[in-house]
C-alpha positions in Angstrom: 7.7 -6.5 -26.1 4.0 -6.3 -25.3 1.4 -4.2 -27.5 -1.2 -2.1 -26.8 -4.0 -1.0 -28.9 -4.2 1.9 -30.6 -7.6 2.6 -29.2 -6.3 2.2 -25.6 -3.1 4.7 -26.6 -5.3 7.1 -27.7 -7.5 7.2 -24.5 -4.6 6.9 -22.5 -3.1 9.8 -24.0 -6.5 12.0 -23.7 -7.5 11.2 -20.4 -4.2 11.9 -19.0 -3.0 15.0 -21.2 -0.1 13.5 -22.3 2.5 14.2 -25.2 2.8 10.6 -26.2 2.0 6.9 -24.7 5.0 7.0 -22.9 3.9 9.9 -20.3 0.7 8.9 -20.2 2.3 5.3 -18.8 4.5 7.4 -16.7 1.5 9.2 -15.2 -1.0 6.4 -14.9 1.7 4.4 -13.3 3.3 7.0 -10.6 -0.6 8.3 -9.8 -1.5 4.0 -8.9 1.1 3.8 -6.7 0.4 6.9 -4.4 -3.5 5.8 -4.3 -1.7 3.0 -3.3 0.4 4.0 -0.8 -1.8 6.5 0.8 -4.7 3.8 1.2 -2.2 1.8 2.6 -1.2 4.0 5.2 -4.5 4.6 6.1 -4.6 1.6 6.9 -1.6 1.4 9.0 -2.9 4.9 10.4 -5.9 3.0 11.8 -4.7 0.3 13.3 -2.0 2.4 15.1 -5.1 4.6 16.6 -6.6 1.4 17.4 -4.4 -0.4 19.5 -1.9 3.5 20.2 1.1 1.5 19.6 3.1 0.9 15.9 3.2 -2.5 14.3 6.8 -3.1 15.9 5.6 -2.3 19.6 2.5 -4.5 18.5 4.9 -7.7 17.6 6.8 -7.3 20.4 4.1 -6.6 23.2 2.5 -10.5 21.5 5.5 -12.4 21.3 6.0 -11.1 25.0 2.7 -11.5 26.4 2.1 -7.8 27.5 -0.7 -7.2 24.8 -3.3 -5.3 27.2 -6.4 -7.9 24.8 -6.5 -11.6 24.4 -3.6 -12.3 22.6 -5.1 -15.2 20.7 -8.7 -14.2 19.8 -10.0 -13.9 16.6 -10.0 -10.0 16.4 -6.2 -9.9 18.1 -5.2 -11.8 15.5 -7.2 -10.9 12.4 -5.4 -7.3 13.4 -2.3 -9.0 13.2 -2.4 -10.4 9.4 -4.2 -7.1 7.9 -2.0 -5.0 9.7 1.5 -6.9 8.6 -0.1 -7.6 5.0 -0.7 -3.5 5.2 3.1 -2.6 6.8 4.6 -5.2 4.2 2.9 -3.8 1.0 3.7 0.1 2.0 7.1 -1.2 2.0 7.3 -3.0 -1.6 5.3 -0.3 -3.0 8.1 2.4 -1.5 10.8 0.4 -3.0 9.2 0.3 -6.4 8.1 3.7 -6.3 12.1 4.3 -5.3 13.3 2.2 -8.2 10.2 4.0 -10.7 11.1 8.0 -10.0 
């Protein structure tokens, strides 16, 4: 089991207003992955404006060559990898917020 320092206890506990180290983890813990989550659909937000389509419609529209931009420029495809990285992380941070509450 790891340890944690009493000094980092203690400021956990007063910075988050906790009983104990426990709900102070508990707190840290739930608050990190809704920053995380809402950056990350920000994210997804974005792109969506961008190109008015969801990541799905996206896929599909460059696997089948109806992407109305160059389906294989640098920008088209840059899109592509932040956007999946983005979709992908929103959901393995759902399931361990699912698994956490």
């Amino acid at each position: 089991m790891p340890v944690m320092s009493p000094k980092l206890g203690e400021v956990l506990v007063k910075t988050t207003h906790s009983k104990d180290i426990d709900d102070a983890l508990h707190k840290v813990f739930t608050e990190y992955l809704e920053l995380k989550l809402t950056k990350l659909k920000g994210i997804i937000d974005e792109f969506q404006k961008k190109w008015g389509i969801t990541f799905e419609e996206f896929k599909r529209k460059l696997k089948d060559g109806t992407l109305k931009a160059d389906t294989y420029s640098f920008d088209t495809e840059k899109d592509f990898w932040q956007w999946e990285e983005a979709e992908t992380l929103e959901k393995h941070y759902e399931e361990i917020k699912a698994q956490w509450i």
